[in-house]
Backbone as a ProteinNet text record, in pm:
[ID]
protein_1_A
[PRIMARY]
XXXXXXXXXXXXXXXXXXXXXXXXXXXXXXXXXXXXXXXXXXXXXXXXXXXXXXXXXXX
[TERTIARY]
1081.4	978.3	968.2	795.5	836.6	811.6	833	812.7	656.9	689.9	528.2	440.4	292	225.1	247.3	191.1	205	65.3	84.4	5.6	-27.5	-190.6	-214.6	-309	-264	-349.2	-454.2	-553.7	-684.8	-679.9	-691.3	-758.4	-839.6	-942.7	-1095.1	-1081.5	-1130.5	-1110.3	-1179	-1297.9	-1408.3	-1342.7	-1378.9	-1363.9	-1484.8	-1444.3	-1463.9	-1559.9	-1664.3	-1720.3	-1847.1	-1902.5	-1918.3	-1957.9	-1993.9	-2024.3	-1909.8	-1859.5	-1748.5	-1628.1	-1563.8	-1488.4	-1342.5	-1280.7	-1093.2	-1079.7	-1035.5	-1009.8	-861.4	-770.3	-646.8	-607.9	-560.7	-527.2	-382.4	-348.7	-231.6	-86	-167.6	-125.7	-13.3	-151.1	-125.8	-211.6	-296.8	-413.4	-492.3	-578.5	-691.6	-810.9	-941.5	-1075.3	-1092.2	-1236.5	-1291.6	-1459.1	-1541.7	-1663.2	-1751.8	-1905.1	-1955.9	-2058.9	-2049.5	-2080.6	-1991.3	-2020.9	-1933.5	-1927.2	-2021.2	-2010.5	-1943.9	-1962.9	-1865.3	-1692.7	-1710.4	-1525.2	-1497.8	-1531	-1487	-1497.9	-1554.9	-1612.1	-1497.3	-1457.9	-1312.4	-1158.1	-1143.1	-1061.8	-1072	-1124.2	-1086.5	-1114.3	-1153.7	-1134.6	-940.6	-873	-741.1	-666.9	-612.3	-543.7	-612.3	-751.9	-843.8	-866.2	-830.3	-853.5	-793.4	-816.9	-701.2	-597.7	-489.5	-350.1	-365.9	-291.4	-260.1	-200.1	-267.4	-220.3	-45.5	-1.5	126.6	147.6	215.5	200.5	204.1	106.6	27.3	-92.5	-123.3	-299	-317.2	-271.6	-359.8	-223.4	-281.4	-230.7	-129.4
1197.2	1278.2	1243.3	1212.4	1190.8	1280	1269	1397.5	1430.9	1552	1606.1	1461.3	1497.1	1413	1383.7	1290.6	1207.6	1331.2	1410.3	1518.7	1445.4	1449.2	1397	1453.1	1506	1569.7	1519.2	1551.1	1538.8	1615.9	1591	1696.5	1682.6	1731.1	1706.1	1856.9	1861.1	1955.2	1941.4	2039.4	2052.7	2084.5	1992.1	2005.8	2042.9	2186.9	2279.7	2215.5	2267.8	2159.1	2148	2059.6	1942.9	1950.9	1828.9	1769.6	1694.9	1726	1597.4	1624.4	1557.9	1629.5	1479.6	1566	1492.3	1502.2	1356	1360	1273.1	1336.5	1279.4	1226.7	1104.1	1107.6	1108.3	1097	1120.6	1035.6	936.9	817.4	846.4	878.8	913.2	885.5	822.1	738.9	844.7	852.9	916.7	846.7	954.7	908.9	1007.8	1002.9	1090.1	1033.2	1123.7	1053.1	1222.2	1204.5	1336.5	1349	1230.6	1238.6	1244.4	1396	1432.1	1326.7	1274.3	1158.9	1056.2	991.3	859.1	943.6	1023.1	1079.7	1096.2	1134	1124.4	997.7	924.9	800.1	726.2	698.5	632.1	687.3	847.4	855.2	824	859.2	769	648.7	584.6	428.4	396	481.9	465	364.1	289.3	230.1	101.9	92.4	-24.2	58.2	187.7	157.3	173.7	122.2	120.3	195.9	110.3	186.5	262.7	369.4	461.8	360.7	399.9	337.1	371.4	305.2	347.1	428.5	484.8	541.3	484	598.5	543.2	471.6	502.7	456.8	349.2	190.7	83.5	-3.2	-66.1	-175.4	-282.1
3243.5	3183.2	3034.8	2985.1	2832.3	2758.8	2619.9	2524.8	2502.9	2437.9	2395.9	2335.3	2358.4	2332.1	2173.7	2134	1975.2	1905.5	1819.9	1725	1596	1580.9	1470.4	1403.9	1272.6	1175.1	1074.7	1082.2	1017.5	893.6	798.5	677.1	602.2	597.5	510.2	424.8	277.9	208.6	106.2	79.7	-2.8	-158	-228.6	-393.3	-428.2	-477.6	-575.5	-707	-732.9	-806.2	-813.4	-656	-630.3	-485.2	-405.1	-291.8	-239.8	-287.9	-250.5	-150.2	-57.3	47.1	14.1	10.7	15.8	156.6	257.1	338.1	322.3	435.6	428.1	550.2	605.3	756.7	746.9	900.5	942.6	883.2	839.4	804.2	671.9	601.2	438.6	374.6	430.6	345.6	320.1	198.8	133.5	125.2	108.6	80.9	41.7	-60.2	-126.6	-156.4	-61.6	-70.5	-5.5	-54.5	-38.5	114.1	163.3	306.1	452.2	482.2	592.2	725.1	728.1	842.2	804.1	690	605.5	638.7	569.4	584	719	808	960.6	987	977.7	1044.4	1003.4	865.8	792.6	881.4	887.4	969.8	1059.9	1177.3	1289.8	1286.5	1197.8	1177.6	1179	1181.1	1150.8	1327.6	1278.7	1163.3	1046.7	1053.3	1011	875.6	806	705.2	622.3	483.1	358.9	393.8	357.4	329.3	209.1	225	53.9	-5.5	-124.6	-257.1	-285.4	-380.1	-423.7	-511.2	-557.8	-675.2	-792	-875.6	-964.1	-961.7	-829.1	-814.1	-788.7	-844.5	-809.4	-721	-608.4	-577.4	-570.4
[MASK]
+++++++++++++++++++++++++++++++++++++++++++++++++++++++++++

């Protein structure tokens, strides 16, 4: 028998502001863009899109 299925969290989260929606996947990776279809569409693009950055932002 195998274990519980593999759980994977989504988070999209409206900045205050603005239009703009913080999405986070399961991954770790971030986006930040103000079209709700672009930000879903990037997550489940996972694993095809950008890795998180490192810290300190660039590359």
């Amino acid at each position: 028998m195998s274990g519980a299925p593999e759980r994977r969290v989504y988070r999209v989260d409206w900045l205050p502001g603005g239009d703009v929606l913080d999405a986070r996947c399961h991954c770790g990776a971030r986006s930040t863009q103000p079209d709700p279809v672009a930000v879903w569409t990037w997550l489940l693009d996972h694993p095809r899109h950008a890795a998180p950055p490192p810290e300190g932002g660039r590359p």
